[in-house]
Biopython code that builds the backbone (N, CA, C, O; Angstrom):
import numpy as np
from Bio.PDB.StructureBuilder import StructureBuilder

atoms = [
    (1, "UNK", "N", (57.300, -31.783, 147.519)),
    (1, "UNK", "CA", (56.746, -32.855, 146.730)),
    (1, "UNK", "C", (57.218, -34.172, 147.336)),
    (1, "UNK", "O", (58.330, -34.157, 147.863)),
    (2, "UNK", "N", (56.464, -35.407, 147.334)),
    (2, "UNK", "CA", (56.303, -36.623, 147.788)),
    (2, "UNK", "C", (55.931, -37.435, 146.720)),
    (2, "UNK", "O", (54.936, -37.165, 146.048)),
    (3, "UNK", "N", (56.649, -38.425, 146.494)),
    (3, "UNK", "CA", (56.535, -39.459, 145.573)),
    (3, "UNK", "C", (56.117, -40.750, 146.772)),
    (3, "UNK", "O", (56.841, -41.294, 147.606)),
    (4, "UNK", "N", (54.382, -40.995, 146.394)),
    (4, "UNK", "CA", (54.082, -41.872, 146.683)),
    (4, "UNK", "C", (54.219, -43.219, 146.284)),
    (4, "UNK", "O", (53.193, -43.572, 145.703)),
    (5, "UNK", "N", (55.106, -44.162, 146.358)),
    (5, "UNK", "CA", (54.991, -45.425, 145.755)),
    (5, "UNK", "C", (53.604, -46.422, 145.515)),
    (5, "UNK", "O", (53.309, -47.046, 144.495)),
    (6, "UNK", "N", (53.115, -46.372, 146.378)),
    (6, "UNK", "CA", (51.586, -47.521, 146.442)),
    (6, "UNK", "C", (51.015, -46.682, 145.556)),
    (6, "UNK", "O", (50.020, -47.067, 144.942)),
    (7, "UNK", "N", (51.473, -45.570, 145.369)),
    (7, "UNK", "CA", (50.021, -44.425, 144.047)),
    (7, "UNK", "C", (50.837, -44.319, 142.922)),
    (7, "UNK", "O", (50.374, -43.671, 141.983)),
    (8, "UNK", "N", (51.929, -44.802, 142.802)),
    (8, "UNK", "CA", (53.120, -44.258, 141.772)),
    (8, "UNK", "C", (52.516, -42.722, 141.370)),
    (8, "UNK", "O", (52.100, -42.415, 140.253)),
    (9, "UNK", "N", (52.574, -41.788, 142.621)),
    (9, "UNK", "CA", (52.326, -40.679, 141.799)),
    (9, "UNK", "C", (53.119, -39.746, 142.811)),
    (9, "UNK", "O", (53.689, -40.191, 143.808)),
    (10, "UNK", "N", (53.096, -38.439, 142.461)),
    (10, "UNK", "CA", (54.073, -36.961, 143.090)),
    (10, "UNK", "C", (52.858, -36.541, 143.694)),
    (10, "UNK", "O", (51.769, -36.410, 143.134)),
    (11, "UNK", "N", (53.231, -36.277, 145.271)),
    (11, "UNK", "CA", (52.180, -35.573, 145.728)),
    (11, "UNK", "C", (52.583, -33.970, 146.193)),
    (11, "UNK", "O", (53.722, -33.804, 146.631)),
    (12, "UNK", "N", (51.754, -32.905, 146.113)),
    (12, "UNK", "CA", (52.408, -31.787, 146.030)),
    (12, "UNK", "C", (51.837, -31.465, 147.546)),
    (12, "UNK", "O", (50.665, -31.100, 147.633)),
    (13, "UNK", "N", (52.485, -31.567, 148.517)),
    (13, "UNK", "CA", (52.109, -31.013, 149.664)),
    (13, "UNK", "C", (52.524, -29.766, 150.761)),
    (13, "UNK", "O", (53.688, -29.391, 150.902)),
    (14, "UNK", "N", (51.403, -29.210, 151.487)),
    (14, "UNK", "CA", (51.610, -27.944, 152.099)),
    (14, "UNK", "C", (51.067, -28.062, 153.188)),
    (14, "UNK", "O", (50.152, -28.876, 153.317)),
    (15, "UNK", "N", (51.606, -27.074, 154.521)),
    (15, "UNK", "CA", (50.978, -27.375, 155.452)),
    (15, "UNK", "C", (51.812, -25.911, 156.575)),
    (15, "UNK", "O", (53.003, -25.638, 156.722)),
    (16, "UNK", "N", (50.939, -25.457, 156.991)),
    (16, "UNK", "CA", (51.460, -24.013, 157.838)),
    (16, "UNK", "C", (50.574, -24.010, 158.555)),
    (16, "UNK", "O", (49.363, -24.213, 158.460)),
    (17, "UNK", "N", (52.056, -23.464, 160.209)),
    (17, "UNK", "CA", (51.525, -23.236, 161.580)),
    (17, "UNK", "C", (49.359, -22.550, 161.210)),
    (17, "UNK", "O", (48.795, -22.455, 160.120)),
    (18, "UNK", "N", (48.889, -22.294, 162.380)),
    (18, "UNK", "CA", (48.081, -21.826, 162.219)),
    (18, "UNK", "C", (47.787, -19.925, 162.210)),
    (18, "UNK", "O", (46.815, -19.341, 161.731)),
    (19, "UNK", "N", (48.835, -19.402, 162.818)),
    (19, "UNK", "CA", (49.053, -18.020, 162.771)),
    (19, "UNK", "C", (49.294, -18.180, 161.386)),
    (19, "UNK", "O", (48.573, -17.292, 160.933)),
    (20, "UNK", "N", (49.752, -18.645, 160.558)),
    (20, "UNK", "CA", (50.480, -17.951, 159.039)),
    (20, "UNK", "C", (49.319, -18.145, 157.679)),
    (20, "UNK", "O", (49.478, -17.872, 156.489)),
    (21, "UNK", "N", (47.844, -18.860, 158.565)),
    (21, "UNK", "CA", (46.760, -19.275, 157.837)),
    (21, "UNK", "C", (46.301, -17.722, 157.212)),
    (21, "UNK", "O", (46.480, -16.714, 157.896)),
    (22, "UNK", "N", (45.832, -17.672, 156.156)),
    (22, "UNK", "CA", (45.103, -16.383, 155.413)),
    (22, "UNK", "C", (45.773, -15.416, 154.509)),
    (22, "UNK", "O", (45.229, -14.620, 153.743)),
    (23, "UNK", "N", (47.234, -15.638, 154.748)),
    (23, "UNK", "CA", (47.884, -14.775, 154.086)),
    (23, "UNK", "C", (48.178, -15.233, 152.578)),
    (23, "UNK", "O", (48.995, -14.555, 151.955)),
    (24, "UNK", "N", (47.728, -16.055, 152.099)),
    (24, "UNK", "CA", (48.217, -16.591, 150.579)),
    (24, "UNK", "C", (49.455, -17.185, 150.586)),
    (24, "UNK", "O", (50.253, -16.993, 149.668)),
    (25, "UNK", "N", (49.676, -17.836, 151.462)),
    (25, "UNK", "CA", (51.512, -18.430, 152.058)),
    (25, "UNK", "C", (51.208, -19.781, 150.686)),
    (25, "UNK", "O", (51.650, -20.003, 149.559)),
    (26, "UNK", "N", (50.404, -20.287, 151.437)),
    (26, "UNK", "CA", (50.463, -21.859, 150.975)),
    (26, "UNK", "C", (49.787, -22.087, 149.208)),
    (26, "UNK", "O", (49.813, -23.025, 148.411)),
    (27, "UNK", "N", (49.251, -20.764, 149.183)),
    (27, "UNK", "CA", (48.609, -20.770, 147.346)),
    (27, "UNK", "C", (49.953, -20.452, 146.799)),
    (27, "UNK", "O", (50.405, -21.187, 145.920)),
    (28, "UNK", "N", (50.665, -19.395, 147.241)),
    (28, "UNK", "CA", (51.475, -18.885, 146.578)),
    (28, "UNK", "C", (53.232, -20.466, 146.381)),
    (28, "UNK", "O", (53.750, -21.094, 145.458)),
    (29, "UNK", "N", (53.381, -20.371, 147.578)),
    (29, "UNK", "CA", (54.039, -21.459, 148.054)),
    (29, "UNK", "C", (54.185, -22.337, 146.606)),
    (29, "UNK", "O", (54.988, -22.301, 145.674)),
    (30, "UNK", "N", (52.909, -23.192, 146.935)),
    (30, "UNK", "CA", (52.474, -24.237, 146.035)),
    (30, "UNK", "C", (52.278, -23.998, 144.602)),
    (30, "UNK", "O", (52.651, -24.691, 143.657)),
    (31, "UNK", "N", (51.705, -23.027, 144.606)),
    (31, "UNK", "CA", (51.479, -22.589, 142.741)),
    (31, "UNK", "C", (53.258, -22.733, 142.097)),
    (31, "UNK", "O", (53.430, -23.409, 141.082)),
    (32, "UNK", "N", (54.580, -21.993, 142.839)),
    (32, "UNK", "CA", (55.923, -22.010, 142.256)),
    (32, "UNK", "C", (56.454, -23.461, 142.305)),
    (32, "UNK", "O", (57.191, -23.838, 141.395)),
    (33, "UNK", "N", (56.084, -24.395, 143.432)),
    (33, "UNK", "CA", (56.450, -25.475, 143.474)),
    (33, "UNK", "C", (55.404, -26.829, 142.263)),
    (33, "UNK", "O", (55.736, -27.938, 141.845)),
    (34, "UNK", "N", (54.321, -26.134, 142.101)),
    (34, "UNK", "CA", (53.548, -27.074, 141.396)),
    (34, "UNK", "C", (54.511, -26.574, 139.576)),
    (34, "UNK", "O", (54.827, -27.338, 138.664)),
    (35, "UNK", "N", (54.663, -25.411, 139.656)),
    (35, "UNK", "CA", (55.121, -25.006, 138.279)),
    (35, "UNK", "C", (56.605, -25.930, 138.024)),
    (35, "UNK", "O", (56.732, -26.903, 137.281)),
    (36, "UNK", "N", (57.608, -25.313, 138.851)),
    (36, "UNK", "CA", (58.641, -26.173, 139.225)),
    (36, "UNK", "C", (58.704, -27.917, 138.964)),
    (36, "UNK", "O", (59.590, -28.688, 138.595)),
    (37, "UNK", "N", (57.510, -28.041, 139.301)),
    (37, "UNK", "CA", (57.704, -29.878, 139.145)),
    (37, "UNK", "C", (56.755, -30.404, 137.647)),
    (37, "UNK", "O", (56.958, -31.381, 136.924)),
    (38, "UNK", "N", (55.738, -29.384, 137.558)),
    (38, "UNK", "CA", (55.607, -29.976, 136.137)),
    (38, "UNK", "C", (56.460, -28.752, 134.715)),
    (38, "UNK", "O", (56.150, -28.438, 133.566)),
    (39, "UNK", "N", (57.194, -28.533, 135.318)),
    (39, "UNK", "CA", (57.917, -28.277, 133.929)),
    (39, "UNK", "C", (59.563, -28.595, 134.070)),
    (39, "UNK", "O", (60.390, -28.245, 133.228)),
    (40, "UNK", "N", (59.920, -29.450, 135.503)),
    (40, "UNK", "CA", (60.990, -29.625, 135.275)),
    (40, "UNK", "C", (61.299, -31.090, 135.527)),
    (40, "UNK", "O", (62.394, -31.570, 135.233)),
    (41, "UNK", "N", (60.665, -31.544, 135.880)),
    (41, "UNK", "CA", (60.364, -32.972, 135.734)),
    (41, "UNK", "C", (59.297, -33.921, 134.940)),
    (41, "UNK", "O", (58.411, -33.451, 134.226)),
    (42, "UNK", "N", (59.478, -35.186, 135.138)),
    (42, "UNK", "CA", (58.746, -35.893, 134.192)),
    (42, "UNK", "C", (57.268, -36.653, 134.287)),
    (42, "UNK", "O", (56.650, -37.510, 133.656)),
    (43, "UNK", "N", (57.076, -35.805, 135.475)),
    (43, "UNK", "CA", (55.058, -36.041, 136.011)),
    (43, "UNK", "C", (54.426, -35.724, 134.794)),
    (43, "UNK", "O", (55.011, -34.987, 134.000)),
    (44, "UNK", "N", (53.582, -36.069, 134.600)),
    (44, "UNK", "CA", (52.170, -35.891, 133.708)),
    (44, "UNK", "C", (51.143, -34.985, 134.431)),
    (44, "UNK", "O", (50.390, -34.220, 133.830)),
    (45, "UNK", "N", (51.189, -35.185, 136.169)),
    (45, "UNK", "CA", (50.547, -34.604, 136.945)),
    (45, "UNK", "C", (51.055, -34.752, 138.243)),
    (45, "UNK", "O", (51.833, -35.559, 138.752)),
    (46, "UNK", "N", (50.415, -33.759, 138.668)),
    (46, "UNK", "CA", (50.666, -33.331, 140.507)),
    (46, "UNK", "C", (49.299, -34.031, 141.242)),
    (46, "UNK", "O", (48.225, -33.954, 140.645)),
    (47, "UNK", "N", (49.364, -34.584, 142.307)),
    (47, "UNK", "CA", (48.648, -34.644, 143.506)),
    (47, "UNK", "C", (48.498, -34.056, 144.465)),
    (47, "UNK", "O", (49.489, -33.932, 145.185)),
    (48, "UNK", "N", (47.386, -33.523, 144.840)),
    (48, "UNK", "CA", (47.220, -32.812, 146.385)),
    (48, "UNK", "C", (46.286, -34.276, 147.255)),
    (48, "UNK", "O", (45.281, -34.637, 146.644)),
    (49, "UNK", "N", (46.601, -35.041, 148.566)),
    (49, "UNK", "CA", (45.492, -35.708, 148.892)),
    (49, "UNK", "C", (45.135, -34.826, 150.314)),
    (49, "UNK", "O", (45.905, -34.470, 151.207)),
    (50, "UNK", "N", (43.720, -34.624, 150.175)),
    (50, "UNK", "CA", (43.416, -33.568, 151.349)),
    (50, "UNK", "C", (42.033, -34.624, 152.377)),
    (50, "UNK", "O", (41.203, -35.463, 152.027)),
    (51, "UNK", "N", (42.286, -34.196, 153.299)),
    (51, "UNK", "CA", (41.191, -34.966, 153.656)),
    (51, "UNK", "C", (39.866, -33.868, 153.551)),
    (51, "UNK", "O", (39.858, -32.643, 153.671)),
    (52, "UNK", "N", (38.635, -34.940, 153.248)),
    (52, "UNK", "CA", (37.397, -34.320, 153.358)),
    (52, "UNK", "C", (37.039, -33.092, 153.905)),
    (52, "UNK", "O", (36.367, -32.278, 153.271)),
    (53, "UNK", "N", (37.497, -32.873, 155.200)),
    (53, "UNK", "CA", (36.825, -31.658, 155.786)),
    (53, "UNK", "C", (38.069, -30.694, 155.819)),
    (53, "UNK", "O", (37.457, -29.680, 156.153)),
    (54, "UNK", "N", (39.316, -30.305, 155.716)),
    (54, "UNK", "CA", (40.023, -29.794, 155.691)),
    (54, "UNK", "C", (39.537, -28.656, 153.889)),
    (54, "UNK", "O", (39.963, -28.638, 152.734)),
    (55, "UNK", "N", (38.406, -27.874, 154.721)),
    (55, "UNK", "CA", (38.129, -27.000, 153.839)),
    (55, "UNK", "C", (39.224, -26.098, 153.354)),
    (55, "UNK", "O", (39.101, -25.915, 152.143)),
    (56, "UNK", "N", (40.269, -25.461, 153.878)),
    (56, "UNK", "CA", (41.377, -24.186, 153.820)),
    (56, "UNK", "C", (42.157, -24.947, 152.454)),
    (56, "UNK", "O", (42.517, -24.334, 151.449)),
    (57, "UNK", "N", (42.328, -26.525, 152.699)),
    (57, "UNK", "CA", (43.494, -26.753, 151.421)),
    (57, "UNK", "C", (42.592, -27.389, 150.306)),
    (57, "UNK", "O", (43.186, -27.776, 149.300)),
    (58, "UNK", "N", (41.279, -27.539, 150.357)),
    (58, "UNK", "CA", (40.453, -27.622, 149.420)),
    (58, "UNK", "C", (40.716, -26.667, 148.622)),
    (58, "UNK", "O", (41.324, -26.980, 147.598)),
    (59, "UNK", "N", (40.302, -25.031, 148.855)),
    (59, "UNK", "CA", (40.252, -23.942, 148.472)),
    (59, "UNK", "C", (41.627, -23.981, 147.583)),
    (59, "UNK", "O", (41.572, -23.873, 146.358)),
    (60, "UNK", "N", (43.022, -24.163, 148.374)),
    (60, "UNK", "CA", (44.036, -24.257, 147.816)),
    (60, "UNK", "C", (44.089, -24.380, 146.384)),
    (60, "UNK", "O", (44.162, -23.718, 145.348)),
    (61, "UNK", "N", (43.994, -25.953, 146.986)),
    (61, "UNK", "CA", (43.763, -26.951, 145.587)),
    (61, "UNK", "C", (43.266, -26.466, 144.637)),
    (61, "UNK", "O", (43.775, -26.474, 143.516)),
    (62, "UNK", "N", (41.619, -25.699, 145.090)),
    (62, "UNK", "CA", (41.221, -24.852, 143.693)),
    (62, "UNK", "C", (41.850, -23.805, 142.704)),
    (62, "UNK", "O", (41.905, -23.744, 141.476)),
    (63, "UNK", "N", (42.449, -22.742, 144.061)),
    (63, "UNK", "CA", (43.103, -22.131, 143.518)),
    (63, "UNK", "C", (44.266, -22.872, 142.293)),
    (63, "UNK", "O", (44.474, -22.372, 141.187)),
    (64, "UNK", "N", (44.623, -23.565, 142.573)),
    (64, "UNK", "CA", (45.950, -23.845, 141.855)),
    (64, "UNK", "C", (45.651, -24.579, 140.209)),
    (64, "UNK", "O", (46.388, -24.763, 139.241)),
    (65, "UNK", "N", (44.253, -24.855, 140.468)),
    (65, "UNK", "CA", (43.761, -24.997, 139.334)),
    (65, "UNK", "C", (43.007, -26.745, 139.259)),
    (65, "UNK", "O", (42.373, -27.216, 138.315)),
    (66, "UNK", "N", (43.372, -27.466, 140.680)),
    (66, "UNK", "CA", (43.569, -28.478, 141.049)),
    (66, "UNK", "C", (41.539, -29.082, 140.970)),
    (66, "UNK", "O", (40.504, -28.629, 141.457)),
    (67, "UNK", "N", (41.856, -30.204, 140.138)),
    (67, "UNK", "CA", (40.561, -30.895, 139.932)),
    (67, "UNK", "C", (40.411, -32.495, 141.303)),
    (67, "UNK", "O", (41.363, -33.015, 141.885)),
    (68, "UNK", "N", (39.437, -32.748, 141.389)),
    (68, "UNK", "CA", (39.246, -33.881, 142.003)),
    (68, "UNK", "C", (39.406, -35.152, 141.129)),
    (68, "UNK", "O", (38.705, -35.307, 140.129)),
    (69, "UNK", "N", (40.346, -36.071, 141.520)),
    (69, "UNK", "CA", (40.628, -36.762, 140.610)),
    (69, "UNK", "C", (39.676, -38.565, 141.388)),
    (69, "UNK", "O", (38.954, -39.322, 140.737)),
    (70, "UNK", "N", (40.071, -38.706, 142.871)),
    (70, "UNK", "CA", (39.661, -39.984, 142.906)),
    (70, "UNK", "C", (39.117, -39.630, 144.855)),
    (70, "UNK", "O", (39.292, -38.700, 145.642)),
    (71, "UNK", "N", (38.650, -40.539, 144.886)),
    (71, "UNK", "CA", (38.671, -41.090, 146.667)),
    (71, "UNK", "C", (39.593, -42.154, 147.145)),
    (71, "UNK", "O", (39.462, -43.297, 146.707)),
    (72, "UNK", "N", (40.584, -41.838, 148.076)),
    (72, "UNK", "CA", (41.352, -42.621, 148.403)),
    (72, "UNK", "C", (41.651, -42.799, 150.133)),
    (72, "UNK", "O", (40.979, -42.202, 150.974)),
    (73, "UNK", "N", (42.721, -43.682, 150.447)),
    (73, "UNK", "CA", (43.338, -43.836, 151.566)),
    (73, "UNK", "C", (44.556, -43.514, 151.808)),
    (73, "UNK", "O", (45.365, -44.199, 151.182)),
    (74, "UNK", "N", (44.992, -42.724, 152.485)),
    (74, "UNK", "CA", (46.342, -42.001, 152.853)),
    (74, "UNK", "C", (46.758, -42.525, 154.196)),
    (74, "UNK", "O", (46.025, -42.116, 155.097)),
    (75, "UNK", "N", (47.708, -43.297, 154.572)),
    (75, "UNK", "CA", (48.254, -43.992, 155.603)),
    (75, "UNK", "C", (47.081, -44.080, 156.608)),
    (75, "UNK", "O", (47.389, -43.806, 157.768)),
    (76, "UNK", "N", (45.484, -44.491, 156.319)),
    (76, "UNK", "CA", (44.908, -45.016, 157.008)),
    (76, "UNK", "C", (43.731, -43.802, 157.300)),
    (76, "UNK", "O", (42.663, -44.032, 157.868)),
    (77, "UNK", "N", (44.050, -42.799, 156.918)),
    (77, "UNK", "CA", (42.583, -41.792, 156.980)),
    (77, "UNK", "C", (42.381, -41.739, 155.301)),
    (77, "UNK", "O", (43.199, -42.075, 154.444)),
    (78, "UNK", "N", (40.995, -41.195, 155.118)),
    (78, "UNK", "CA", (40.405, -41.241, 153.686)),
    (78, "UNK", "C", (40.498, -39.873, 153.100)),
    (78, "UNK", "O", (39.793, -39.043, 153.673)),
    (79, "UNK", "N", (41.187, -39.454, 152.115)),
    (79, "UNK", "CA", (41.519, -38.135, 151.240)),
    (79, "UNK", "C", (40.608, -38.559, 150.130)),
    (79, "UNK", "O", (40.222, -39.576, 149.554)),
    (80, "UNK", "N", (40.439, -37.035, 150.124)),
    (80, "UNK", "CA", (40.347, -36.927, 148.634)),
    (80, "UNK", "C", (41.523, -36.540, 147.631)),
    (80, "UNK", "O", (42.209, -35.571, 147.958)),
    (81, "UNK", "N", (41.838, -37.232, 146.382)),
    (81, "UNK", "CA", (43.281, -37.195, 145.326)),
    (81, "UNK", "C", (42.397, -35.787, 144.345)),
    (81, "UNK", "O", (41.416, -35.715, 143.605)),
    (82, "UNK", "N", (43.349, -34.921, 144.842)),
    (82, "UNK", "CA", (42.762, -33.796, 143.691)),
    (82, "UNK", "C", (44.434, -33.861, 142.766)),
    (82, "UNK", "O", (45.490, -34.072, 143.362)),
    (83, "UNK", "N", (44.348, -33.648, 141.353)),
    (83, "UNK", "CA", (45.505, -33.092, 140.636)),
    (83, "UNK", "C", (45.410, -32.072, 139.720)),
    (83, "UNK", "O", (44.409, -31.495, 139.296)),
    (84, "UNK", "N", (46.911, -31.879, 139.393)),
    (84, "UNK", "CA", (46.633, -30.920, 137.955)),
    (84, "UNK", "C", (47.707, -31.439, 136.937)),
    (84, "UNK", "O", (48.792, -32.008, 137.061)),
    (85, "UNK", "N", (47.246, -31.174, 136.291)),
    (85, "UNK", "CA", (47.907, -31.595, 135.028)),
    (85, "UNK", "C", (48.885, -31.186, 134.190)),
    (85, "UNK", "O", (48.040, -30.853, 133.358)),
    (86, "UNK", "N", (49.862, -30.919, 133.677)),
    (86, "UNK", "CA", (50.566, -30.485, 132.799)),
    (86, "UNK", "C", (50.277, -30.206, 131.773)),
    (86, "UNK", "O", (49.929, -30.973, 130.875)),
    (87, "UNK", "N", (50.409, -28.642, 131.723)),
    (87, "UNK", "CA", (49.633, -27.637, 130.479)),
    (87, "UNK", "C", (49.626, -28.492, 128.849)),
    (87, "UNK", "O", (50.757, -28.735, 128.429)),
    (88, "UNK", "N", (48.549, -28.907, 128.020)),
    (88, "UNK", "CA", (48.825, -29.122, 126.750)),
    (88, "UNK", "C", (49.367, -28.353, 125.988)),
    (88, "UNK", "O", (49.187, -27.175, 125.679)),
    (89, "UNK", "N", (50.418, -29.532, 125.560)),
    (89, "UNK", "CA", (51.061, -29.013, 124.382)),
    (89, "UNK", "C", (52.508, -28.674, 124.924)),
    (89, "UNK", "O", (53.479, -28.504, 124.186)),
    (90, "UNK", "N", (52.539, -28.576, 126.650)),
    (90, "UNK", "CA", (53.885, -28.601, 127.201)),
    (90, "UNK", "C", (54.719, -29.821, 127.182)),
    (90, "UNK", "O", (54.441, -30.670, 128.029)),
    (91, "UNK", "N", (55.968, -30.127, 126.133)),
    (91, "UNK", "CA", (56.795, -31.585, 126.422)),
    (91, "UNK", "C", (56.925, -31.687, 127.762)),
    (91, "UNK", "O", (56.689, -30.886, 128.667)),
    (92, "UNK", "N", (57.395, -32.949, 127.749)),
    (92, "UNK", "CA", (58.056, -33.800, 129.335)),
    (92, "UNK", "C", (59.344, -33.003, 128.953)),
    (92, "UNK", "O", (59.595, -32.680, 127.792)),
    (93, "UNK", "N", (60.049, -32.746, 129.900)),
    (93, "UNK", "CA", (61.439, -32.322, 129.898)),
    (93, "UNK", "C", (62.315, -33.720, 129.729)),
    (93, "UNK", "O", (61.808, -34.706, 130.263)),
    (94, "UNK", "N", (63.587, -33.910, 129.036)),
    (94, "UNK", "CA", (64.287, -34.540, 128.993)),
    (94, "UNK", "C", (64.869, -35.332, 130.139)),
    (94, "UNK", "O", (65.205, -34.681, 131.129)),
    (95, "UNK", "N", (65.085, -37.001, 130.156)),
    (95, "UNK", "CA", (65.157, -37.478, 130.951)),
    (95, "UNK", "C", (66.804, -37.349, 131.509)),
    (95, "UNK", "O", (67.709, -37.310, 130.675)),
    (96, "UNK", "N", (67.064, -37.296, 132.804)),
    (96, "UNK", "CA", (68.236, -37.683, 132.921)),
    (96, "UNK", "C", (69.204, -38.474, 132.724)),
    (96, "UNK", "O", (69.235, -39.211, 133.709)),
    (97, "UNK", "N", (70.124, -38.783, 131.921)),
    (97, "UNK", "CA", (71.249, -40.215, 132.046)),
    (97, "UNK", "C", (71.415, -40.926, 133.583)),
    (97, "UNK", "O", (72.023, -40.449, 134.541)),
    (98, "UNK", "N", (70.516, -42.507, 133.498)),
    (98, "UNK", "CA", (70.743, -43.125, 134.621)),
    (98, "UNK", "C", (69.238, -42.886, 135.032)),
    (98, "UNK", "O", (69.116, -43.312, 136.181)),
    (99, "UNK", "N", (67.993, -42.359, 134.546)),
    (99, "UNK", "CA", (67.348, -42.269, 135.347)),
    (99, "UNK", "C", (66.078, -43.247, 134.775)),
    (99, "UNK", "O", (65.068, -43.411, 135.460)),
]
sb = StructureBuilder()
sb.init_structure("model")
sb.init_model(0)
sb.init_chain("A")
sb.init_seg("    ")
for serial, (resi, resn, name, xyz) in enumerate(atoms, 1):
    if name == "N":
        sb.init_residue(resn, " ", resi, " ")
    sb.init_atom(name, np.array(xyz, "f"), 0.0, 1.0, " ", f" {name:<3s}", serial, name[0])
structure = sb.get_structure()
């Protein structure tokens, strides 16, 4: 995960050699880490930004339950902002002292 400042948002990102493509690395990967950050931290939501043609982490994204949220710019190429949201009815977890 990546906390974008210019987006004030958490971006949940993945990315594997090309031999390790097909095996469910990066769904699986990402689904424990997307769970991990919205139930143990204080996001509202996760970000994936993928670019347009990068069909493989589109799919991802779907899998994970991940909606299209906006069109954006990512250090100068154009993504698409897909997120997901934090299950209703799940609290924010308690904030840290100092944070």
């Amino acid at each position: 995960m990546k906390y974008w400042p210019q987006f004030d948002e958490t971006e949940l990102g993945w990315a594997l050699l090309r031999d390790a493509w097909g095996h469910g690395y990066a769904t699986e990967a990402a689904r424990v880490c997307a769970e991990w950050g919205l139930s143990g931290f204080a996001f509202p939501y996760l970000t994936a930004m993928i670019q347009p043609d990068n069909v493989r982490s589109v799919r991802v994204a779907g899998r994970l339950g991940m909606t299209s949220l906006r069109s954006d710019v990512l250090l100068g190429d154009p993504v698409i902002v897909y997120a997901i949201t934090r299950p209703a009815g799940t609290a924010l977890p308690p904030r840290h002292a100092g944070s």
